[in-house]
N, C-alpha and C positions, 0 to 999 in steps of 0.2 A: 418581258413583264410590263405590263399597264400599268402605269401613275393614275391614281384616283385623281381626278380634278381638284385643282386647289389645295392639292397637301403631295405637294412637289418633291419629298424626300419622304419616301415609303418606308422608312424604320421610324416617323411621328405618332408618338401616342397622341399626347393633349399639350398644356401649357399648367406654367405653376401657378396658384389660384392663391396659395396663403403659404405663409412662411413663420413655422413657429417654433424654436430651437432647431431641433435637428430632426422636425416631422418635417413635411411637405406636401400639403396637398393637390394634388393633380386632377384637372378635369378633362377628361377623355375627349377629344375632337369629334366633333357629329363622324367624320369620314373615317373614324377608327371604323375596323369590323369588329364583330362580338368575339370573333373566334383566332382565326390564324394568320400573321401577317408573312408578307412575303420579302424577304431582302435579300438580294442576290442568289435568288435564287433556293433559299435557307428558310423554310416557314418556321415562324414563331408564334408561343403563343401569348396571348397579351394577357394582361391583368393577373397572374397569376401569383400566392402571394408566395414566398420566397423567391419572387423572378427579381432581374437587375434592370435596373434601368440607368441612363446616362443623361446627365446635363447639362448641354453645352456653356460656359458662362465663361466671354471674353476666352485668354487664352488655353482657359484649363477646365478640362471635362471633372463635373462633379461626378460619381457615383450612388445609386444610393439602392435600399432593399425594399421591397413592396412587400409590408407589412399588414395592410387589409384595404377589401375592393368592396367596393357598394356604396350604397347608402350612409352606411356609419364612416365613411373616410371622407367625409364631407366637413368643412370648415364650421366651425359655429358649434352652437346647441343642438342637440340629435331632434330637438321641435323643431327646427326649420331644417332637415333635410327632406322633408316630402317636395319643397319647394324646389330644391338644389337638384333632388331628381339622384338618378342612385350611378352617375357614370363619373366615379369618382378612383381615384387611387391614394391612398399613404403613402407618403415613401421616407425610408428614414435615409439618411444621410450618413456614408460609412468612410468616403477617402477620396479622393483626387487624384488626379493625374496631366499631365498636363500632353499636348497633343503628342503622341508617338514616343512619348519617355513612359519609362516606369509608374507606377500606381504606389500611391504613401496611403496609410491609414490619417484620416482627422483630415478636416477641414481650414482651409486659410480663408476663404469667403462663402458667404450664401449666395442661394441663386436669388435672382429680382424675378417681380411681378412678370407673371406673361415669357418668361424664358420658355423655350419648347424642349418639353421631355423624350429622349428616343428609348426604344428595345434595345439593349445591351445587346451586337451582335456578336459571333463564335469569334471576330479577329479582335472587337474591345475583350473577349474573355480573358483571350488569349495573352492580351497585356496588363490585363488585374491577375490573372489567376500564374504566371508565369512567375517562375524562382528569383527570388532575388540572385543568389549565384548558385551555379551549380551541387558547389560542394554541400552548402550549408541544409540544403534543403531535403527531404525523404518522400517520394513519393507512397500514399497509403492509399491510392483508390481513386475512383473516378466522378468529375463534377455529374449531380443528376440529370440538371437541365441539360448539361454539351457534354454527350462521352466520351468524345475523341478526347477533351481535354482533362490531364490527373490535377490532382487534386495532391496539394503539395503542403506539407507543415517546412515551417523554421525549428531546425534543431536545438538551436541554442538556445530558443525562448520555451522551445518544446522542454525541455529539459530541466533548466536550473527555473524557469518560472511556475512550476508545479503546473500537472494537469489530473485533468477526473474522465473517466469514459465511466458513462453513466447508462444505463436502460434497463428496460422490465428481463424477467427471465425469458430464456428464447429470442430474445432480439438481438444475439448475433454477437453479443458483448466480450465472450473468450476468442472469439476468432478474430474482432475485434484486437484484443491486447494481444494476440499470437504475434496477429498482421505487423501491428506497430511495433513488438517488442523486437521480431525479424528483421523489420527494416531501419530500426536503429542501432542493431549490432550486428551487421552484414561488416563482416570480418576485411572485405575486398576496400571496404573503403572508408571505415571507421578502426585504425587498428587496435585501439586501443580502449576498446569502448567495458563499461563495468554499469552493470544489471543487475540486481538482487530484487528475484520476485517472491514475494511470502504465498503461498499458495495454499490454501487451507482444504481445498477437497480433494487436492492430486491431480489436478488436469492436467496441467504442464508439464509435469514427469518428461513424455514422447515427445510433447509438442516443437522443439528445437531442437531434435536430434543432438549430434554429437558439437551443438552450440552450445550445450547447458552442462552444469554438472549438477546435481539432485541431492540435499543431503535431506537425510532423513533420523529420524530418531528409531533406531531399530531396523538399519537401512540394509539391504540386500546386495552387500557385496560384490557376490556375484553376478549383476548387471547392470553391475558399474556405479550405485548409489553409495555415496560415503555418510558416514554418521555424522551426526548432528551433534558437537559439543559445544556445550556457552562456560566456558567456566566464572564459575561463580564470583570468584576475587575480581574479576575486570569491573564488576557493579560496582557502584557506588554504595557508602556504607549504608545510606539509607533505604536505598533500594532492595541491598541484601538484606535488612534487615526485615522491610515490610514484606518481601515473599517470604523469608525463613520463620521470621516469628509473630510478625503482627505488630500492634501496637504495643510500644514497650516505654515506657519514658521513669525519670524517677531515676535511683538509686540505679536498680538494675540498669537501666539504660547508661547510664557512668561504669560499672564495671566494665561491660558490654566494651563499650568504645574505648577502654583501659589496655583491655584484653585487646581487641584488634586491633590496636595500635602497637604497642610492643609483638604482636607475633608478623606484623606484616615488617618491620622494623628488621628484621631478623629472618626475613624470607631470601631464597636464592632461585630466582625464576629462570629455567634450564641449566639448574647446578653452579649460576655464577653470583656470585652477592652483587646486588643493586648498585650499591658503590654512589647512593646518594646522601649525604648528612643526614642525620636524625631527626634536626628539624624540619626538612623540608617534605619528611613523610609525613603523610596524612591519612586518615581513616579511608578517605576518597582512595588513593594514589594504587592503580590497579595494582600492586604485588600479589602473589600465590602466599596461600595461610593454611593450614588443615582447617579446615573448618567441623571434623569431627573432635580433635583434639580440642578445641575453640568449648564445642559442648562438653566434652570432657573434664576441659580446666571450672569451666562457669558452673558445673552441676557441685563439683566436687567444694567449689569456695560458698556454695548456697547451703548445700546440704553437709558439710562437716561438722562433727561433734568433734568438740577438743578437751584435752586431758587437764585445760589451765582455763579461767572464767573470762568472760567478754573481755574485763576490764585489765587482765593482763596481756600478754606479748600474745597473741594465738600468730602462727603459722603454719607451712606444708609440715614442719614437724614434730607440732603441736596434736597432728590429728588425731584422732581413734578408730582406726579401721578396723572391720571382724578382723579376725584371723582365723582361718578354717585350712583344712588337710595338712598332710604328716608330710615332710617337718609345715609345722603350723606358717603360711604367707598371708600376707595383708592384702583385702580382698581392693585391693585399688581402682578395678576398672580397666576396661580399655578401649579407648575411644575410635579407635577403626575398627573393632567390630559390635558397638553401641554398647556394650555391657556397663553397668551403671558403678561404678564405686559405692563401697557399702560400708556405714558406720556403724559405729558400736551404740548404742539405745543411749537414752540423758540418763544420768544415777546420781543422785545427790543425797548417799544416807551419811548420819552425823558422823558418824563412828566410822566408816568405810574409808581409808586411804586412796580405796581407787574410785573417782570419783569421774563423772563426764559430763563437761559442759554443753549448754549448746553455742552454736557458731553466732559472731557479730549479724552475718548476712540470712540467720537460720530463719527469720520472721518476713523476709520479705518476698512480695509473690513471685512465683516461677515458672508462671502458665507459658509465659515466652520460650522457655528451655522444653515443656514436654513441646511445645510444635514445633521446633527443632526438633528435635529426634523424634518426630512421628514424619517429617519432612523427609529428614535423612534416609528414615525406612523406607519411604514409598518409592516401587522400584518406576514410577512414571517421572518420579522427578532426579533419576540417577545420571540424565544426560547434564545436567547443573554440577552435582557433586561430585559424580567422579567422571570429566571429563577427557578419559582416555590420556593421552600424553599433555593433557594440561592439568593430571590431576596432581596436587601437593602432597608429597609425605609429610613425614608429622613435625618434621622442622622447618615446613614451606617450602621445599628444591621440589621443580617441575622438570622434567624432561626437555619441553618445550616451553619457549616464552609466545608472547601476541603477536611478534612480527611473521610465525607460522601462522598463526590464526588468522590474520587478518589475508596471508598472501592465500589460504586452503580458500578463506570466501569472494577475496575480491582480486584473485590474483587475476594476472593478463593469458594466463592459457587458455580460460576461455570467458567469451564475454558477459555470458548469464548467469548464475547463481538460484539455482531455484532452492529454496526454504518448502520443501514437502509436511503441510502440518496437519496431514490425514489423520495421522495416529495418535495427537496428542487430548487431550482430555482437553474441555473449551474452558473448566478452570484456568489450567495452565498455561493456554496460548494467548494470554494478554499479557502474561510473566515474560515470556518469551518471545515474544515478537517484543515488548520494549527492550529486554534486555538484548538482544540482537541489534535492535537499532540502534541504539543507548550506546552499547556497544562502538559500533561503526562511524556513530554520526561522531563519539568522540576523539576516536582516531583519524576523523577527516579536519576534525573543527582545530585541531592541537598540531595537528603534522600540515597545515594548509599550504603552507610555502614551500614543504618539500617536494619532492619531486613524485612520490605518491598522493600526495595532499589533494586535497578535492579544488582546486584553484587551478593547479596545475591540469588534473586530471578528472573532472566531476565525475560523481555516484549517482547513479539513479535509483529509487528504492520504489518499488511499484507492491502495493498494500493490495490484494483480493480480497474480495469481499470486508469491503472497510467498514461496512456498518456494523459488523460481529463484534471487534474491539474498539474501536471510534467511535461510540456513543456519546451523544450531548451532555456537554459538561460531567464527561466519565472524566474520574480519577486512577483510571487501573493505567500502569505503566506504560502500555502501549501508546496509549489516546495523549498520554502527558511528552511520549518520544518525540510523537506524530505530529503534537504541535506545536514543538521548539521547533523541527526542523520547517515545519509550513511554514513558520517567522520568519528564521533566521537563515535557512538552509542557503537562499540564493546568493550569499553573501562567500558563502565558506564553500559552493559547489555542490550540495547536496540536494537532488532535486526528487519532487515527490509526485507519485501517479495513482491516484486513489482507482479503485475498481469496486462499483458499489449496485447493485439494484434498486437499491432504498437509499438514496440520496437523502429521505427526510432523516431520517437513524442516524445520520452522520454527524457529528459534532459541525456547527456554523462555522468557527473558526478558523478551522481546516479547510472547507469546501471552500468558501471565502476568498483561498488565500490561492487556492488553483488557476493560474492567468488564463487557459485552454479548456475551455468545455467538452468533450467528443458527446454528443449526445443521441443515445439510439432509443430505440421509439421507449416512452414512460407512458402507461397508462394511467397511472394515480394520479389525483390532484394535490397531494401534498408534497408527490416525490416532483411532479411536475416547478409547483410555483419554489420550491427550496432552487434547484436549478438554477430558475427564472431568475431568483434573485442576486444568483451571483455573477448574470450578464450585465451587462453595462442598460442602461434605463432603454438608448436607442430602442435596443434589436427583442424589447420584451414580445414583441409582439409574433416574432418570429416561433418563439415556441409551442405557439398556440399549434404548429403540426405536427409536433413530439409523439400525438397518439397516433396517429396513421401514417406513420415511415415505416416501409417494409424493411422486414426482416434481413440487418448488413448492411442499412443508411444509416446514414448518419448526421446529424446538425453538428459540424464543428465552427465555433466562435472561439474569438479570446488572443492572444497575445500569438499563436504560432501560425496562423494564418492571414493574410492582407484582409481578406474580407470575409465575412459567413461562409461558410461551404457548407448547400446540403451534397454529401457524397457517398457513390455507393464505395462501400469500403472491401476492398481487394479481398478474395480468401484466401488464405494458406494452401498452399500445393497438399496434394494428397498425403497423409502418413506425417505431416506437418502439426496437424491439426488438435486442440485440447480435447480432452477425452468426458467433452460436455454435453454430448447428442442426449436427446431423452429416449430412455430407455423405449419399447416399440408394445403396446396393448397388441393392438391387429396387426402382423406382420403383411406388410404388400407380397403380390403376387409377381412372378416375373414373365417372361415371356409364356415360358410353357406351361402356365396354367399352375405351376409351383410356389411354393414359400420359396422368397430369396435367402432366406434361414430359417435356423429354427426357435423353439422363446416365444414370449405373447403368451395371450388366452387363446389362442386358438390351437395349440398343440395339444395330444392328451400329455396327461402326467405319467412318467414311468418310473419305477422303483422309487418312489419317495423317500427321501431320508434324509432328516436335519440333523444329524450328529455333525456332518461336518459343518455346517455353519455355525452350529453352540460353538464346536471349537474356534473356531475364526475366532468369534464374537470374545468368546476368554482370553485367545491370545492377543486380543484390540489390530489384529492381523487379516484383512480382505482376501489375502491368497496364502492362507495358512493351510498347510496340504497337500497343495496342488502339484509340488513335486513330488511327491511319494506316489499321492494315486499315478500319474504322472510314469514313472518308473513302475510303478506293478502292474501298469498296462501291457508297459513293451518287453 
């Protein structure tokens, strides 16, 4: 290879022209070419923006990332770049390295006037883009520029310091979180690794095979999904009480917490008493309670009529109940299966001995108690109340206590956890997704030092489609879970991975709090600069190619890589894969001139019939049927 005259080491761009925090601007050498340089043999191309460039300065090589090329990367006022002429480069300044060692992020000095800037070649990559050690790192894909070389995150930072994969629909973004959620629980070399993905359209069901266990609310046993139970008692009283009943404060709200205090008091969660003092129960303090019997006591102390006046003794055997059939019994109620307790009418004539008052509590309101029991009815929200072997009898004894609960969702048999929330009404899955996490994040936060503890062993809690419940300054339980643990989580081991299209829909605070950005292509401008904003000031400039990355790149910044990486990002093995394709209008043809299937507008329609979809559609079930046609086939 020929050395161009006077620029005696063929990877020289130009020289540094200005130096202004952590920009740099570069002026290209008359004997740059416009196009491809040659080094070793390796052509490169130059000026490119997301390309690397190197700074020699004394014994330690700068880094930095070429941010914009022309005219506008010229020093000064944009009126005097006609003069400066347009062979110019930005370069921001990302980390150091010192000759033949390792690559640090941040800088210990600037470069000086007139330093000469080179082409980042594939053996410098090699010692930026290279793991710090083996174990700690995952490979997810390959650098764009060099694709021999992968493209490597840090686990640890990947993990407890929250991350976001962000892009438009179709950019590749599930196979995306397949890829990374695969190669952070690859069983061969993480043994112990704990994943809980909330998945709100059912992608990930398949996608990890026999990695994942699937629960679902109305789950299909038979292949292998388990059912989704939250029991209710693990919330908090406040929590319970805003899904059960709403706003309640005042009087009632003092019964309210009377009552669940003494019955959690008195609870025996898997048949054994608590065995903690009195005092140190609290309305918080997860024990099992009925919580039908709960509405049963509260309706009956609201609405009793009593045989003696306010102002004397009234108690439970005070009351006035009908009394109806032979031999005549007091129609009391009964609170597992919601029937209401019924009193005898108010009567207050002079002369009449049997006279019926009304109750101390009989004036004040009760709308809290019917949404209770219209809660209780709805059979969408029976995965809450009667949750299978966590459900309490009417003295509080549960079959099972939380340390089964916790081991069904986060146990070590296997490393993912998928949360399937296809079925659930989009009411209900901000309830539910807080209370799961609510949940989890407080059995990691209280058990920290033990040997399950998130300290010992961190969580990671990967949110899909986070802009559905993580709305800006939302108050629904989710968005309040999501951003204790974005606060606090790194602290206690619990790390968080937003998965969003609509980055702008997402609460700041949270996004904010993600050190790792994975970002595949955004075409919006508002989902673009929210992004933008949560990158360090440097590398803003970088995102300016968020709209034109194909489909499976990716801009990753932030805390779990040395430097920027645009990389293409690995796909999942076949049968591996989220079940996010879009659906096909024209089906392609295959070799022999045939549909590779059948489906699309281009097929005719044969025996038309929506009966069984209405069915689906009533049972809130996608494959409702399909066994029986199924079976009357064969």
């Amino acid at each position: 290879m020929h050395n161009q005259p006077g620029n005696p080491d063929p990877s020289r761009l130009g020289t540094v022209e200005d130096v202004n925090g952590s920009s740099v601007s570069v002026k290209l050498s008359e004997s740059t070419p416009g196009g491809l340089l040659f080094v070793n043999g390796e052509a490169y191309r130059v000026g490119q923006v997301g390309g690397f460039v190197r700074i020699p300065s004394g014994y330690v090589d700068l880094y930095g990332v070429i941010s914009q090329v022309g005219a506008g990367a010229a020093p000064g006022p944009p009126e005097l770049a006609p003069q400066l002429g347009n062979r110019w480069l930005r370069v921001e300044l990302v980390g150091q390295g010192r000759r033949g060692t390792k690559f640090e992020r941040g800088i210990a000095q600037y470069p000086s006037i007139g330093d000469s800037v080179h082409v980042v070649t594939e053996s410098d990559l090699k010692t930026v883009y290279a793991p710090g050690d083996d174990d700690g790192y995952v490979a997810v894909g390959r650098v764009a520029s060099a694709e021999s070389i992968r493209a490597h995150l840090d686990m640890n930072r990947l993990v407890t310091r929250h991350s976001a994969v962000v892009g438009s629909t179709g950019s590749g973004k599930s196979n995306a979180v397949a890829n990374l959620l695969g190669a952070v629980s690859d069983q061969a070399r993480f043994k112990s690794a704990r994943v809980v993905l909330f998945d709100l359209h059912g992608e990930y069901a398949k996608a990890f095979g026999d990695q994942a266990r699937v629960f679902r609310v109305g789950a299909d046993t038979t292949i292998g999904e388990r059912e989704l139970h939250v029991p209710f008692w693990a919330l908090t009283a406040e929590e319970f009480i805003s899904i059960t009943m709403g706003a309640t404060s005042g009087t009632p709200l003092t019964l309210l917490q009377e009552k669940l205090l003494s019955s959690k008091r008195a609870s025996k969660a898997a048949g054994v008493a608590h065995g903690l003092p009195d005092l140190t129960v609290t309305i918080d303090t997860p024990l099992p309670f009925s919580v039908y019997q709960l509405w049963h006591d509260l309706y009956s102390l609201h609405c009793a009529t009593h045989s003696v006046s306010k102002n004397q003794n009234q108690t439970e055997a005070t009351r006035t109940y009908i009394e109806e059939g032979a031999p005549p019994a007091k129609a009391v109620g009964d609170g597992d299966q919601l029937v209401r307790p019924r009193f005898r009418p108010l009567k207050d004539e002079k002369n009449d001995p049997d006279k019926v008052y009304a109750g101390i509590y009989g004036d004040l309101p009760r709308g809290h108690l019917d949404s209770l029991e219209s809660k209780l009815r709805d059979p969408r929200m029976q995965f809450l109340f009667r949750p299978g072997q966590w459900a309490p009898d009417k003295d509080g004894t549960t079959a099972a206590d939380l340390d089964a609960l916790l081991e069904a969702w986060i146990g070590a048999d296997k490393p993912i956890s998928v949360f399937d929330l296809s079925g659930i009404p989009t009411a209900v899955v901000d309830d539910l997704v807080g209370a799961v996490l609510r949940i989890l994040y407080d059995a990691i936060f209280w058990g920290r030092n033990k040997q399950e503890g998130g300290r010992e062993r961190p969580l990671l809690v990967v949110l899909e489609e986070a802009h559905v419940y993580l709305g800006p300054q939302s108050k629904n339980r989710a968005a309040i879970a999501a951003r204790r643990i974005a606060k606090e989580g790194r602290k206690y081991g619990v790390g968080l991975m937003l998965v969003s299209q609509r980055p702008s829909e997402v609460d700041t605070t949270i996004l904010s709090q993600c050190g790792t950005v994975v970002a595949l292509r955004l075409t919006n401008d508002s989902d673009r600069s929210q992004v933008t904003s949560c990158a360090s000031d440097n590398l803003k400039g970088l995102f300016s190619m968020l709209p034109v990355l194909r489909t499976g790149e990716a801009l990753i910044v932030g805390e779990a890589v040395n430097m920027p990486i645009r990389a293409i990002i690995d796909r999942p093995p076949e049968g591996r894969r989220p079940e996010s394709d879009d659906p096909m209008v024209v089906v392609p043809k295959g070799e022999g001139g045939k549909r590779i299937r059948s489906g699309g507008w281009t097929d005719p329609v044969k025996d038309e019939n929506y009966k069984p979809l209405v069915e689906a559609w009533r049972k809130q079930d996608p494959n409702a049927g399909t066994t029986q046609t199924a079976d009357s086939e064969t």
